[in-house]
ChimeraX commands (.cxc) that place a marker at each C-alpha (Angstrom):
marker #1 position 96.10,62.28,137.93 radius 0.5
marker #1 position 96.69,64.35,135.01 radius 0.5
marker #1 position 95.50,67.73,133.96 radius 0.5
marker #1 position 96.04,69.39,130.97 radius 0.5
marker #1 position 95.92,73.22,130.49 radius 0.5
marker #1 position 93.86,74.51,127.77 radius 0.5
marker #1 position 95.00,78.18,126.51 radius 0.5
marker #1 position 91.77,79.74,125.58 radius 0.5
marker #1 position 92.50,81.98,122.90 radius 0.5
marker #1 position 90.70,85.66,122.55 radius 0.5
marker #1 position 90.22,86.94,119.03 radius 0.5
marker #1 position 91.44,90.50,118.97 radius 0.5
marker #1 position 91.68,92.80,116.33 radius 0.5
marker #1 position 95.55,92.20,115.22 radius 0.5
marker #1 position 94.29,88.29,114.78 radius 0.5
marker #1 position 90.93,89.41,112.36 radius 0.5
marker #1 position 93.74,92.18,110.47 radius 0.5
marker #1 position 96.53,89.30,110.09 radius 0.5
marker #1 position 93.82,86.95,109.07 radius 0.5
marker #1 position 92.18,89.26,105.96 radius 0.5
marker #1 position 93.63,89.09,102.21 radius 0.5
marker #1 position 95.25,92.24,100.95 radius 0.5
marker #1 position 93.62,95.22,101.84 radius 0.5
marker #1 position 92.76,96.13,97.34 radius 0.5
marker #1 position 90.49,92.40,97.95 radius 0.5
marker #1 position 89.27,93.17,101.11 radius 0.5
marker #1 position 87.75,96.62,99.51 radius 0.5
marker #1 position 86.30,95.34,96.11 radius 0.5
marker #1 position 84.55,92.70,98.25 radius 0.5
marker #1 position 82.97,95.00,100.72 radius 0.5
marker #1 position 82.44,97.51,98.38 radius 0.5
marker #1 position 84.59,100.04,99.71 radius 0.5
marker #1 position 88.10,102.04,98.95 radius 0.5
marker #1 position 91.68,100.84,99.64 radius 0.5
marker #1 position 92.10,103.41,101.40 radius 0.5
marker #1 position 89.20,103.08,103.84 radius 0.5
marker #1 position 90.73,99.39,104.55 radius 0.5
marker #1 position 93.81,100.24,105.67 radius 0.5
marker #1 position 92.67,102.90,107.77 radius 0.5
marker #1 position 91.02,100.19,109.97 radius 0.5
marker #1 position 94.31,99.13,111.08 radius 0.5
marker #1 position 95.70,102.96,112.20 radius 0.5
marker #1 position 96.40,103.23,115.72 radius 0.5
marker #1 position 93.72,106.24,116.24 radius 0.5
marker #1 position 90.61,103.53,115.06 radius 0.5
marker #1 position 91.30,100.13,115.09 radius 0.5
marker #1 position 88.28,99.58,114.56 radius 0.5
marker #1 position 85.84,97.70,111.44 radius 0.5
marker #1 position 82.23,99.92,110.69 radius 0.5
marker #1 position 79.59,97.15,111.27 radius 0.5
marker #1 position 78.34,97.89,108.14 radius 0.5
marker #1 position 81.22,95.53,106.39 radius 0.5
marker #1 position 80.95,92.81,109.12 radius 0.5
marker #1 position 78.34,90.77,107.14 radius 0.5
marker #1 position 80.38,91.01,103.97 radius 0.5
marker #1 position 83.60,89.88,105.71 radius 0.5
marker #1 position 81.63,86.97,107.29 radius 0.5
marker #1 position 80.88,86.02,103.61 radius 0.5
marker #1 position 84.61,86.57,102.78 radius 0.5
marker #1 position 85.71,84.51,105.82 radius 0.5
marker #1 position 83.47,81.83,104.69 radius 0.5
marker #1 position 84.24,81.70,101.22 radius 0.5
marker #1 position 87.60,81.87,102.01 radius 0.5
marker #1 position 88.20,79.07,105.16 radius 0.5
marker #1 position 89.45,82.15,107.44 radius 0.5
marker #1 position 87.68,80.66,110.26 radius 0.5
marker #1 position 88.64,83.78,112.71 radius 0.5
marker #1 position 85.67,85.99,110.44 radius 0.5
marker #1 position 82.49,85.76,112.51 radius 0.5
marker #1 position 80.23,87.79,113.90 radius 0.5
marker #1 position 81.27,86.62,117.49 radius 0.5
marker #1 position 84.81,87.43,116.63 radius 0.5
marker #1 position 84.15,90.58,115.63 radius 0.5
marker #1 position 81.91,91.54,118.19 radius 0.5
marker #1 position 84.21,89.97,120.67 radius 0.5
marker #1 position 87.72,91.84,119.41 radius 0.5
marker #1 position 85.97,95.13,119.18 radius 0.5
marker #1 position 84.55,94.66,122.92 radius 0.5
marker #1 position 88.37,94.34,123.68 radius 0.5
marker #1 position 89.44,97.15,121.87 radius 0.5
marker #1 position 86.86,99.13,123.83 radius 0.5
marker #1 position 87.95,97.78,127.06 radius 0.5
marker #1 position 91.62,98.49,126.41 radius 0.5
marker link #1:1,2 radius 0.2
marker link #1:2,3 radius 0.2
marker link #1:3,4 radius 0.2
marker link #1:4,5 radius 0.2
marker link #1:5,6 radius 0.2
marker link #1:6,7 radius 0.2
marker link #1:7,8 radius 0.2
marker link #1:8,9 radius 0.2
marker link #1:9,10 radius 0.2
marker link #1:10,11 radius 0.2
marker link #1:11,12 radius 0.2
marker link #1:12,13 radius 0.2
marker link #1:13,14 radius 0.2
marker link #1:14,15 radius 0.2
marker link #1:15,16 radius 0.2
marker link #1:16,17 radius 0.2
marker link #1:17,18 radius 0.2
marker link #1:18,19 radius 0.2
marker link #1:19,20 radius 0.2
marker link #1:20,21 radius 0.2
marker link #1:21,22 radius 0.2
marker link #1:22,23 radius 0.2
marker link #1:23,24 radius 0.2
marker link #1:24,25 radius 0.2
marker link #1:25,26 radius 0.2
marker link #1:26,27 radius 0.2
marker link #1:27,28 radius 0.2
marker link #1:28,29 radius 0.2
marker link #1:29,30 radius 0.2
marker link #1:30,31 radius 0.2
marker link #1:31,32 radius 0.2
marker link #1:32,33 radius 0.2
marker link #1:33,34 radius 0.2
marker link #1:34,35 radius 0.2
marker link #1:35,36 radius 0.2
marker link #1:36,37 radius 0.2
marker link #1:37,38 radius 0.2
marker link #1:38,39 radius 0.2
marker link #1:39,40 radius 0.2
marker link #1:40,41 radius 0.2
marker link #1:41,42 radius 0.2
marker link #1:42,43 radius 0.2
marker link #1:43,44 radius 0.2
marker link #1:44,45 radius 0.2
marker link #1:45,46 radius 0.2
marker link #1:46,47 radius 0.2
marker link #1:47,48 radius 0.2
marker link #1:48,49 radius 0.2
marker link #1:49,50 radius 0.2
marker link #1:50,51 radius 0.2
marker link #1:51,52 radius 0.2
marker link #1:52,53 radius 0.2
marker link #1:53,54 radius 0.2
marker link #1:54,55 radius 0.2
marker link #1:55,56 radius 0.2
marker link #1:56,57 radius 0.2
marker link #1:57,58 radius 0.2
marker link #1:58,59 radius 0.2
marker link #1:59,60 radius 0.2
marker link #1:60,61 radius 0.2
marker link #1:61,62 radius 0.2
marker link #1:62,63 radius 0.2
marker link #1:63,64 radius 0.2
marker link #1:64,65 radius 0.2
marker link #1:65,66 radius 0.2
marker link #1:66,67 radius 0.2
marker link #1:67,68 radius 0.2
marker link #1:68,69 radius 0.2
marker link #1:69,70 radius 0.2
marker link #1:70,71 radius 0.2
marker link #1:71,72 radius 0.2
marker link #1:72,73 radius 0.2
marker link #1:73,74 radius 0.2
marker link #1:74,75 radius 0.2
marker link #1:75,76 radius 0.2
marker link #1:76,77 radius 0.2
marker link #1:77,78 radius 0.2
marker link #1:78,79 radius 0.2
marker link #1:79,80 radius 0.2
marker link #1:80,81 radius 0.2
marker link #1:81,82 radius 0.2
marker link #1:82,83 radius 0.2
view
């Protein structure tokens, strides 16, 4: 008999950051600054306000970036909680 291991893969944070455009079209889309963007990334947050979640679904969507859902961010910042 033979078995095959399946790697099941969690979505974390890094995956949703590498997945997003530049940071300028992440912020005109969600209506927010540059600046506030690339601050999701710093060490000290890591972290994305829920407030932009539904416009980053729509991004992810529009896009084909199929790691942008709601269970993926839900699910990375769980793990960023836990860590």
């Amino acid at each position: 008999m033979r078995y095959v291991l399946y790697r099941h893969h969690m979505t974390t944070l890094y995956d949703i950051f590498e997945a997003l455009p530049p940071s300028t079209e992440v912020a005109k889309f969600v209506g927010t600054t540059d600046r506030a963007v690339r601050a999701w990334r710093l060490k000290d947050r890591q972290r994305i306000p829920g407030k932009h979640w539904p416009a980053l679904v729509r991004l992810g969507r529009q896009r084909g970036i199929k790691v942008l859902t709601y269970e993926n961010l839900e699910a990375a910042h769980k793990v960023g909680e836990a860590a």
